[in-house]
KEVOLO-649839 format. One record per residue (C-alpha): x, y, z; residue in one letter; chain; residue number from 1. Coordinates in Angstrom, 2 decimals, m for minus. Each point is the difference from the previous one (the first is absolute). Example, Ala and Ser with C-alpha at 12.3 -4.5 7.8 and 13.67 -1.06 7.14 Angstrom:
# residues 2
ATOM       px       py       pz  code  unit  pos
ATOM    12.30    m4.50     7.80     a     A    1
ATOM     1.37     3.44    m0.66     s     A    2
# end
This chain:
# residues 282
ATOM       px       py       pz  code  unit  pos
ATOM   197.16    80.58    17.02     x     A    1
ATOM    m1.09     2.29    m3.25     x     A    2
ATOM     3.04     2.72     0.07     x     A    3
ATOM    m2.98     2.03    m1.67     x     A    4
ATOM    m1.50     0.13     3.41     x     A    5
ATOM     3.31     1.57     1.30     x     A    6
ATOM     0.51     2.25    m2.71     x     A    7
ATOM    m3.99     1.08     0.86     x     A    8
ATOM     1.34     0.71     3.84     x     A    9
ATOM     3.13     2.05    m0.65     x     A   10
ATOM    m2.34     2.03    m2.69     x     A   11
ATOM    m2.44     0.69     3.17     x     A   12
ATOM     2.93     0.57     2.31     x     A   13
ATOM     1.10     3.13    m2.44     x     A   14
ATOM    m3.10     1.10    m0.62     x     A   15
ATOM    m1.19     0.43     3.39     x     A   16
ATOM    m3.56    m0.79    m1.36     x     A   17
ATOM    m2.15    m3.24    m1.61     x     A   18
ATOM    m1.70     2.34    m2.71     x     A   19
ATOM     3.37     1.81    m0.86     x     A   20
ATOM     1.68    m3.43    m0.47     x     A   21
ATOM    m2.88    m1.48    m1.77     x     A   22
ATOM     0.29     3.05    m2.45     x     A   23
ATOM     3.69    m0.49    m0.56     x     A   24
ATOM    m0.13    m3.46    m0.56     x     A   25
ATOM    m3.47     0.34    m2.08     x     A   26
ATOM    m1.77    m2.33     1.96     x     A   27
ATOM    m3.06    m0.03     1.27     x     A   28
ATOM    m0.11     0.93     3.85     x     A   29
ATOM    m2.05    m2.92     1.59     x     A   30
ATOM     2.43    m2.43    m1.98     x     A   31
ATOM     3.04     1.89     1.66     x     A   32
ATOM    m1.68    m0.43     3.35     x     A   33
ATOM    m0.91    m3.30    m0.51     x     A   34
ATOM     3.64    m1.33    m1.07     x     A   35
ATOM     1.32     2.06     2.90     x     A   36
ATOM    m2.45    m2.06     2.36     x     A   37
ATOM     1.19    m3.10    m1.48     x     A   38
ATOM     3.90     1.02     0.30     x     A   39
ATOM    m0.73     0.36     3.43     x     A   40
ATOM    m1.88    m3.46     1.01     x     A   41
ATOM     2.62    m1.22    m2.04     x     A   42
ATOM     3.20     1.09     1.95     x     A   43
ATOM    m2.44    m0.12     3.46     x     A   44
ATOM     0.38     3.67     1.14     x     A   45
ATOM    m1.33     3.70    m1.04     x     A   46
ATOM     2.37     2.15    m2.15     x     A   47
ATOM    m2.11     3.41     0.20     x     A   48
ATOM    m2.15     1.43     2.39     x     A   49
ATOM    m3.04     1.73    m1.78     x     A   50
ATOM    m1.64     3.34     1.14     x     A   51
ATOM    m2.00     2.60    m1.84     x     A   52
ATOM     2.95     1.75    m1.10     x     A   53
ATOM     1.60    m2.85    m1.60     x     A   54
ATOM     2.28    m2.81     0.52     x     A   55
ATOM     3.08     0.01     2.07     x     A   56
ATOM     2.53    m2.97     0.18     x     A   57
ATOM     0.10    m2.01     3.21     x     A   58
ATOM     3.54    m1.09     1.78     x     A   59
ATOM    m0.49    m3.87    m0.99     x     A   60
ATOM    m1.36     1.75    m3.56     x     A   61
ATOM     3.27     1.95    m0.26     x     A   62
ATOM     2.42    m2.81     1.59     x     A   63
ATOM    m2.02    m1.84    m3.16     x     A   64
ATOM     0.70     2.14    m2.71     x     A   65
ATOM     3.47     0.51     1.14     x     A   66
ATOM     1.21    m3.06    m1.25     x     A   67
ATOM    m2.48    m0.99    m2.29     x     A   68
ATOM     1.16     3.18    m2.08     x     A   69
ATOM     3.86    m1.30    m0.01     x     A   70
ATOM    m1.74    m3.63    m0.43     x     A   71
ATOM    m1.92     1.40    m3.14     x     A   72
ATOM     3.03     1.60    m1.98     x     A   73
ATOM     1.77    m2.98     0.48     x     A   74
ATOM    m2.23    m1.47    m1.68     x     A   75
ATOM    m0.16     2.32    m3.08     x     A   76
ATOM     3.61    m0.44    m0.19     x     A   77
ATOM    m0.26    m3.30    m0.01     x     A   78
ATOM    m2.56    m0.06    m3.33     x     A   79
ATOM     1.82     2.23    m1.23     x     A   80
ATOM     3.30    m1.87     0.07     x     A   81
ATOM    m2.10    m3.44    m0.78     x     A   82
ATOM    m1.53     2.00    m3.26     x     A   83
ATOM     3.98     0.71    m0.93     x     A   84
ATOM     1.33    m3.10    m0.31     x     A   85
ATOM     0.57    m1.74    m2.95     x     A   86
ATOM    m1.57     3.23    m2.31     x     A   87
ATOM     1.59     2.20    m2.42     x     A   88
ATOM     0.66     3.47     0.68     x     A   89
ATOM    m0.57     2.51    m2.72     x     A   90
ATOM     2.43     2.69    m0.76     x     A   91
ATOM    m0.83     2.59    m2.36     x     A   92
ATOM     3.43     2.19    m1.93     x     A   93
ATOM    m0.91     3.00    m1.70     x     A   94
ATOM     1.59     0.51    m3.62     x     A   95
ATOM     3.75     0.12    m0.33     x     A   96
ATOM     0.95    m1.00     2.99     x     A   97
ATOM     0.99    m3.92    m1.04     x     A   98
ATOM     3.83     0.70     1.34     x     A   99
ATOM    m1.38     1.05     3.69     x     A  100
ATOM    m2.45    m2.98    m0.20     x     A  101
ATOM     3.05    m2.59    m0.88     x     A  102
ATOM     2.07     1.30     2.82     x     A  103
ATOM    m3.28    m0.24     2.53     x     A  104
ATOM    m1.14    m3.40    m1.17     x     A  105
ATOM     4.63    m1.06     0.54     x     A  106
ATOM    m0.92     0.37     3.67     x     A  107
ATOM    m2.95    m2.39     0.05     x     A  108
ATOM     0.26    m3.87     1.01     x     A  109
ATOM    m3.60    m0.61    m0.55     x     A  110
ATOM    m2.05    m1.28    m3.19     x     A  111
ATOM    m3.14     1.49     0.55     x     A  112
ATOM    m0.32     2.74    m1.41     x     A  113
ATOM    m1.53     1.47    m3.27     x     A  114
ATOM     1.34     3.45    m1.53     x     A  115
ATOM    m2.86     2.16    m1.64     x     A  116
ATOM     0.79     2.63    m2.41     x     A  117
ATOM    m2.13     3.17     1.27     x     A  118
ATOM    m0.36     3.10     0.13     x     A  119
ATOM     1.12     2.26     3.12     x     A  120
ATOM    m3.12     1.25     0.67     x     A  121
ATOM    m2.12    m3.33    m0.49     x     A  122
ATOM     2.36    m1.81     2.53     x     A  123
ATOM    m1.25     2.42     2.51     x     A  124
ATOM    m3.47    m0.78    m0.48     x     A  125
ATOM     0.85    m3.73    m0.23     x     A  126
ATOM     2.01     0.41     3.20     x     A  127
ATOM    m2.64     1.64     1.70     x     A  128
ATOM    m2.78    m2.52    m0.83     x     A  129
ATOM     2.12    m3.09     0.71     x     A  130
ATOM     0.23    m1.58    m3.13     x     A  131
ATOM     3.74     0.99    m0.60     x     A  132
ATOM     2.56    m0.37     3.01     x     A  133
ATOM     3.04     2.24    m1.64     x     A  134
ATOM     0.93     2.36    m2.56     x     A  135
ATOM     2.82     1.31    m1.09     x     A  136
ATOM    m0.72     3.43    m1.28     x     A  137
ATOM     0.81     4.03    m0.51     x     A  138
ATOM    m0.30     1.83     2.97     x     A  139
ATOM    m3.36     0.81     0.27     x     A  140
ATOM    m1.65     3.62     1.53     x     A  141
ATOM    m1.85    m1.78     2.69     x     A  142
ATOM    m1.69    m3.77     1.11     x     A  143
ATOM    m2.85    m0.85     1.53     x     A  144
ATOM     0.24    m1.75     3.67     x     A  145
ATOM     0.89    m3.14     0.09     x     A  146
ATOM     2.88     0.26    m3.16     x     A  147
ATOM     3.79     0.26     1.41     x     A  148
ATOM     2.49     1.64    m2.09     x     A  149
ATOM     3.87    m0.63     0.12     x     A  150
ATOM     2.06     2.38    m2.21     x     A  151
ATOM     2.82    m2.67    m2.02     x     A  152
ATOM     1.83     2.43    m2.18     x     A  153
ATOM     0.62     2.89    m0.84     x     A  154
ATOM     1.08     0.49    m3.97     x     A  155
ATOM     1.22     3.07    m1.29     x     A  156
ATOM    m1.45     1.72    m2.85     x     A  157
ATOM     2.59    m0.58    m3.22     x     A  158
ATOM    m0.97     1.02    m3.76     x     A  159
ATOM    m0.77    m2.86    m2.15     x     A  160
ATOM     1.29     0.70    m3.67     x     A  161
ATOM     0.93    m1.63    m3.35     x     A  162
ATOM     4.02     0.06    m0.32     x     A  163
ATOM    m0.02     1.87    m2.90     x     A  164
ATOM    m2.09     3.09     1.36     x     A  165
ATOM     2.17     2.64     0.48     x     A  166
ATOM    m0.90     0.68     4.22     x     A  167
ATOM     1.39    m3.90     0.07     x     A  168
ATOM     3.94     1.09    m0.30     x     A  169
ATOM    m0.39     2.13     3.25     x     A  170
ATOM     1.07    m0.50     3.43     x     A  171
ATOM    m3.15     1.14     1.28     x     A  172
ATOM    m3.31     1.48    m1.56     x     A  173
ATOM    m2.17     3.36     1.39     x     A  174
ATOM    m3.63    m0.11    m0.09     x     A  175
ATOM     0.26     2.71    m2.40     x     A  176
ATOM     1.58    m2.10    m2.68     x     A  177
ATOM    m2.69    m2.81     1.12     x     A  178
ATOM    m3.23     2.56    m0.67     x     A  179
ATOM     0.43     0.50    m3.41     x     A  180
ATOM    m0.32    m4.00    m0.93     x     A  181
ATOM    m2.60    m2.33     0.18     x     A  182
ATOM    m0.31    m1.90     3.37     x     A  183
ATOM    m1.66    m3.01     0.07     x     A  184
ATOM    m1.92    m2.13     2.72     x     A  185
ATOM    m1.69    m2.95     0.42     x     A  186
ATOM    m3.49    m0.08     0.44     x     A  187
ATOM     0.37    m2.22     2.80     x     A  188
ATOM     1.60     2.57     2.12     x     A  189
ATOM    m1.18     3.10    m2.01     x     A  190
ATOM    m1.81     1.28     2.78     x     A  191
ATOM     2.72     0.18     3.15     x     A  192
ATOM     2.64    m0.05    m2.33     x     A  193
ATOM    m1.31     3.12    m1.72     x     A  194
ATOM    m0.29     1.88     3.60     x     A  195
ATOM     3.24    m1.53     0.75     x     A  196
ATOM     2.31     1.16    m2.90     x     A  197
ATOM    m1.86     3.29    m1.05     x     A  198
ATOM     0.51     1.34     3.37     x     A  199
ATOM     3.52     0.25    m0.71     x     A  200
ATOM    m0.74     2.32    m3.02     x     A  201
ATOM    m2.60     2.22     1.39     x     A  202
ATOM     2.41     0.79     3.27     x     A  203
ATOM     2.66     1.12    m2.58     x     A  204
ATOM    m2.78     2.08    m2.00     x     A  205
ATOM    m0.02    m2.36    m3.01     x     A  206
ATOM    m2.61    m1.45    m2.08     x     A  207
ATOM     1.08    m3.28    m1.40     x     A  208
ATOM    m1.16    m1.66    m3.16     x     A  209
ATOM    m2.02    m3.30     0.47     x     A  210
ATOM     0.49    m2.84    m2.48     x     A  211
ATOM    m2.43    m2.63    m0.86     x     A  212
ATOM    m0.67    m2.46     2.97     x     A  213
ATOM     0.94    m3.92     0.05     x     A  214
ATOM    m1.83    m2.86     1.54     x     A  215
ATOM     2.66    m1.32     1.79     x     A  216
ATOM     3.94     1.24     1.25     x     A  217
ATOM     1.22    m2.49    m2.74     x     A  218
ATOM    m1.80     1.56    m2.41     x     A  219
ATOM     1.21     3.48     1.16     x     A  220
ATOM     3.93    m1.29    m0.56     x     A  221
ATOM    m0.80    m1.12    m3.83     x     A  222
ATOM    m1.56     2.94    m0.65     x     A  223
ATOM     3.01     2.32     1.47     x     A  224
ATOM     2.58    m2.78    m1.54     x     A  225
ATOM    m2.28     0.70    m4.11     x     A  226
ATOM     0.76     3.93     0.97     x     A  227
ATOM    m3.58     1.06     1.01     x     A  228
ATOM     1.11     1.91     3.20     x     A  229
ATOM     1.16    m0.46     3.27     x     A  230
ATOM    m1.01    m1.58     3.43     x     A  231
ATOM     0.40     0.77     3.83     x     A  232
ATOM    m2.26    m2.58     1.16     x     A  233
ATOM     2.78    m3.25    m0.70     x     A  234
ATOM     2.46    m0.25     3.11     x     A  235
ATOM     3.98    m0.98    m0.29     x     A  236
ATOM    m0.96    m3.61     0.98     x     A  237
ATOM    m1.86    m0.52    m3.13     x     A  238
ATOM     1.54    m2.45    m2.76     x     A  239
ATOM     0.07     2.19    m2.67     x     A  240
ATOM     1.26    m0.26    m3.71     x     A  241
ATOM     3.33     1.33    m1.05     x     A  242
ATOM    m1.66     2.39    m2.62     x     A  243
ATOM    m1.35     2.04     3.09     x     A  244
ATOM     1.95     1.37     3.26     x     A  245
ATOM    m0.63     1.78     3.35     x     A  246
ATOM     1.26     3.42     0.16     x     A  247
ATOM    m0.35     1.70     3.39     x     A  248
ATOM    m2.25     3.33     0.55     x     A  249
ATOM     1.84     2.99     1.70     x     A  250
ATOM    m2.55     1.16     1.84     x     A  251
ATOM    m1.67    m1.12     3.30     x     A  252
ATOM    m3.11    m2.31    m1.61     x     A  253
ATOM    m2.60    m2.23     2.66     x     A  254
ATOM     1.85    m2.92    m0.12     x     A  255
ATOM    m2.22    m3.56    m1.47     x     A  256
ATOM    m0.96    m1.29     3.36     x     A  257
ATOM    m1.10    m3.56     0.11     x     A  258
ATOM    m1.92    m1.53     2.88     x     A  259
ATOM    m0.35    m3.33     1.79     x     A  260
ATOM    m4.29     0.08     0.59     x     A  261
ATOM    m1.67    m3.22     2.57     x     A  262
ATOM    m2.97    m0.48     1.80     x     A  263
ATOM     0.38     0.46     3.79     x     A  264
ATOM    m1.93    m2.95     0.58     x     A  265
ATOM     1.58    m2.28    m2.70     x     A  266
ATOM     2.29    m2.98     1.15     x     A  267
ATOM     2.90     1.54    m2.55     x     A  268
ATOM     2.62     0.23     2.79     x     A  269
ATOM     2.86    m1.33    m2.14     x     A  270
ATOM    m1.09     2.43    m2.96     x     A  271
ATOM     0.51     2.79     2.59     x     A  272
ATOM     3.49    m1.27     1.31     x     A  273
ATOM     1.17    m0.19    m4.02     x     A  274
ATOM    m1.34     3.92    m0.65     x     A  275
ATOM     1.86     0.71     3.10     x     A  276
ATOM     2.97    m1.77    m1.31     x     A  277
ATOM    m0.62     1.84    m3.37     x     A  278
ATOM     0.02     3.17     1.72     x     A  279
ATOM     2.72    m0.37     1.98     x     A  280
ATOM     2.22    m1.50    m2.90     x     A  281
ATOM    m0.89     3.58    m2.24     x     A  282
# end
């Protein structure tokens, strides 16, 4: 039996009408009614009873249907699952976030799998469309259907500086201090990172300096460690040099939030448990 042919009847069934179905399928109407016609000689009884008004499902066309829509998503599970095996997941990390991918990837028992470097915002897209399975990212504003989100960890905002600048010998450092230097950010994250860490100025009615931007968080660090400014954007989990430390910020600042990202339909089940694990774990 073609499973288009079923597909074709449950199509009719919600529709309530040949010529609706035929338009929501973008078919043309006589095929529809022909492939319905052969459904039926083929199973030997008539699904829908036809009248002016439309079509309306018969009781051996509904008995039908019944179980040849639990038969049918069995068998999308099944290609699905069949299409999993033996491929290689894709799992996108957003810049600066190597130590969170090293403790995700310690809960894995499986080989394939290929890290991506990319972008936040890209590993929605690539989520969306199916060519990427996972991401690990910054908390994004919003996804499209079809992207899950799992929040992993929650980092809070602490002042990147050289040792020798002078805000480096205290305890803790006010935005105030902060406003005055140059902050820098990586280009990679400029734009959520930006919203992120300027919020915390503009609640506190200060204007803070920016600094040149970096291509990468690595980049960021040598340029704070050669005395070009200072960073929010690197959590405490970072490797960093010893000519730079973390200083914390006194007041309340939107903490770095970063975000386990999957397909719903993706076979990534044991990337799930591990962000789960992650999250858990802190």
């Amino acid at each position: 039996m073609d499973l288009r042919y079923v597909r074709y009847a449950m199509a009719i069934a919600r529709a309530g009408s040949l010529r609706r179905a035929a338009a929501a399928l973008h078919i043309a109407q006589p095929t529809l009614s022909e492939q319905l016609r052969a459904l039926e000689k083929e199973i030997g009884v008539e699904l829908f009873s036809r009248s002016s008004s439309g079509v309306q499902l018969t009781e051996a066309g509904e008995a039908f249907l019944a179980q040849a829509t639990v038969a049918l998503d069995a068998f999308e599970r099944a290609v699905v699952a069949a299409r999993g095996k033996g491929t290689t997941a894709r799992l996108g990390v957003a810049d600066g976030l190597a130590d969170v991918v090293a403790r995700l990837l310690s809960q894995l028992h499986t080989g394939r799998l290929r890290v991506a470097p990319m972008g936040t915002a890209e590993q929605i897209v690539s989520i969306a469309d199916g060519t990427l399975q996972a991401g690990l990212g910054y908390a994004p504003g919003s996804l499209p259907r079809g992207v899950a989100r799992m929040l992993v960890h929650r980092f809070p905002v602490h002042a990147l500086l050289p040792r020798g600048h002078h805000l480096a010998e205290y305890d803790a450092v006010s935005l105030a201090d902060l406003a005055g230097e140059p902050l820098l950010m990586p280009e990679s994250d400029a734009v959520a990172g930006a919203r992120r860490f300027l919020e915390g100025f503009v609640r506190h009615g200060l204007h803070p300096r920016l600094g040149p931007a970096a291509a990468t968080h690595d980049l960021v660090i040598t340029m704070v460690g050669e005395g070009a400014g200072y960073a929010l954007c690197v959590h405490e989990g970072t490797t960093v040099p010893d000519s730079v430390t973390f200083v914390p910020v006194k007041e309340d600042t939107p903490p770095i939030e970063v975000v386990f990202l999957w397909n719903r339909q993706a076979d990534v089940h044991e990337l799930v448990s591990a962000a789960r694990h992650l999250a858990r774990s802190g």
